[in-house]
Structures are given as C-alpha cells and as structure tokens.
N, C-alpha and C positions, 0 to 999 in steps of 0.2 A: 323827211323822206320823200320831199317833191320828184326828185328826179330820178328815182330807184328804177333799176331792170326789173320789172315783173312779167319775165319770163316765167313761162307756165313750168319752167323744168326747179325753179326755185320756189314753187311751193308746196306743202305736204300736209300733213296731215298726222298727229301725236294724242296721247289723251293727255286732257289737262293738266294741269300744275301751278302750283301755290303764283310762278311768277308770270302769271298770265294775267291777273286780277286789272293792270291797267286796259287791257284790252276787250276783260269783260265788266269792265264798272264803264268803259266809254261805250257799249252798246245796252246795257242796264238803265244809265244814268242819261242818255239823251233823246232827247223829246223824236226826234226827226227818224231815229234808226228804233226807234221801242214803236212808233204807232203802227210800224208793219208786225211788231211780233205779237203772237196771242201768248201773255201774261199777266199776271198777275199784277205789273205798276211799275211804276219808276223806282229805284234804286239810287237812295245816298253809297256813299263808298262801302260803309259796316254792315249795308244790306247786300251789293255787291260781293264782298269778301265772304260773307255767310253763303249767300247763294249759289259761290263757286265752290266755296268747302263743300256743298251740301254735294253738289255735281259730282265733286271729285270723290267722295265717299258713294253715292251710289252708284258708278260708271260701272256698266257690264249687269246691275242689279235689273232698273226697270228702265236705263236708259244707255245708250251708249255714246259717248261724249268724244267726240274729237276737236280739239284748235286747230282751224285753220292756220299753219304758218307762212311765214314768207322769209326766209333767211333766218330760222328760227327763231323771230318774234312773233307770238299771235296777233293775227289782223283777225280773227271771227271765230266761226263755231258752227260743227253740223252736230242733229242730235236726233239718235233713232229713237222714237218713244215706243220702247218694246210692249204691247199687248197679247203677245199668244198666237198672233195672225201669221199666217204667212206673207202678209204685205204688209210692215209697220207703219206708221206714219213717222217723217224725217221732216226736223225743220232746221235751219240753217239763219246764217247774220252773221255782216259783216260790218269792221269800224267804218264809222261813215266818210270817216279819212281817207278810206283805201276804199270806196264806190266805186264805178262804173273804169275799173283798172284792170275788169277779165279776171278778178280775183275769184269769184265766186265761182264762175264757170270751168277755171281749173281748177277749184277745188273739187265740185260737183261732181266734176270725170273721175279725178281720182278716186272718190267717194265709191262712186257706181262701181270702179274697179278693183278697190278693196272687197266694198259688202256683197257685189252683185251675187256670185256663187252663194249664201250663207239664207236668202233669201227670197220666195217665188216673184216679189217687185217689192215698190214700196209705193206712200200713198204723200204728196206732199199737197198744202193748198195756201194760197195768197190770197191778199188783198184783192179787191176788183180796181183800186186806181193803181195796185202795184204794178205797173205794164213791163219795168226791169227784170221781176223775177218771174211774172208771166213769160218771158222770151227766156229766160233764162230755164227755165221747167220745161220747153215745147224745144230750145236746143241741142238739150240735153235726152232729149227722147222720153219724155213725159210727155202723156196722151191727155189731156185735156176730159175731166170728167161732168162739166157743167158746174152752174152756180149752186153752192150750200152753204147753208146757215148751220154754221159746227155749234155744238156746245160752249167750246172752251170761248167764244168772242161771240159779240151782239151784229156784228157786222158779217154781212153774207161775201163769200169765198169762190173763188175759182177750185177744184179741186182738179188733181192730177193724179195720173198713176202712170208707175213704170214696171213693165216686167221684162 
C-alpha cells in the first residue's frame, strides 16, 4: 500500500468487526505504536483477537469504538472512554504502517464531526516525547491543558480539551 491516494475524502470511520483484527493486532502487538498508548501490555495475536471481541461487545456500553478506515480496510481506531462527564476522554492509534500519511488528522475531523453535537467537548492526552499527536491535538483545535500524571500510565501527559 506504498503508493495509495490518502485522500482525506477516502477515509471514514465504522464500528469494529471481526475482520479488522490484523489491523488491531499490528497496533496491539508492536513495540513502537503500543509505547504511545496507555494500556495494559503487548499483545500476541489470541490477546489481540480477545481484545477486539472484548471492544466489539461492549461498543456503545462504556466505550465507543470506531476503525479508522481507508478504502475500507482498518488503518487505526478512536475510542471514547464514556464516564458520565460531559467531556469524555478519546484516545485514538494508528498502524504504524499508515504514520505521518494525514491519516489521523482526517480522521480526528471526522471524529469531531460525527461526535461534536452529542457532547459539551472531549478531553484527550499524549505522551510529552509524542510531538506528532501533540500537533495533531492543537490542529485539531484541542486547547492544550498542561502536564499530568493520569492514573491509567507512570509517565506524565500533555492533557487537551476540546469543546
């Protein structure tokens, strides 16, 4: 897929499905795209496939799960961790195959123009060496809330909010 159009008009946004699993066992299973996300650990394929079962069963429950597609294959995933707030926290990953390709960033718009109405903003936060999705947060019109040490990771955060 080296030479693909990734035109922003050919990508979208779906909720998961069984035949998404190579696209979440390559951001599961790889060292370089799992040390931005806060989780739980690396993933063989049987943890992958469980993980997404797990997704696909509670979608709309305590989270809400879209594949980012590109010609309808999944390249990534946003995920609103619903709490009760009027500003949820959203976190997002992409295969590291399809980085720095403006994938995220049409996704994110879409994102924002699906959920925007359903919710008063949301609340996302990265890594402090991630500077890609720092730009990607502050492009998107994510306001920069300072550094925090969250619960779910040992490592202190940029935090953002959009409303």
């Amino acid at each position: 897929m080296e030479n693909v159009d990734f035109n922003p008009s050919n990508i979208d946004l779906r909720a998961p499905i069984a035949e998404d699993l190579d696209c979440y066992h390559e951001v599961f299973s790889d060292k370089d795209t799992h040390h931005f996300i806060i989780d739980e650990g690396l993933q063989d394929f049987e943890g992958s496939k469980k993980k997404l079962n797990t997704l696909i069963k509670i979608n709309g429950d305590l989270k809400r799960i879209y594949s980012i597609t590109h010609r309808n294959t999944a390249v990534g995933f946003i995920v609103i961790h619903l709490d009760n707030s009027s500003a949820p926290f959203i976190s997002y990953a992409i295969r590291r195959s399809f980085w720095r390709k403006g994938i995220a960033s049409s996704a994110i718009r879409k994102f924002l123009e699906v959920e925007k109405g359903n919710f008063d903003g949301f609340k996302a936060a990265t890594h402090l060496e991630n500077l890609a999705s720092q730009s990607l947060l502050k492009k998107s019109e994510f306001q920069s809330l300072g550094e925090k040490e969250l619960k779910m990771g040992k490592r202190v955060l940029f935090e953002y909010y959009y409303s």
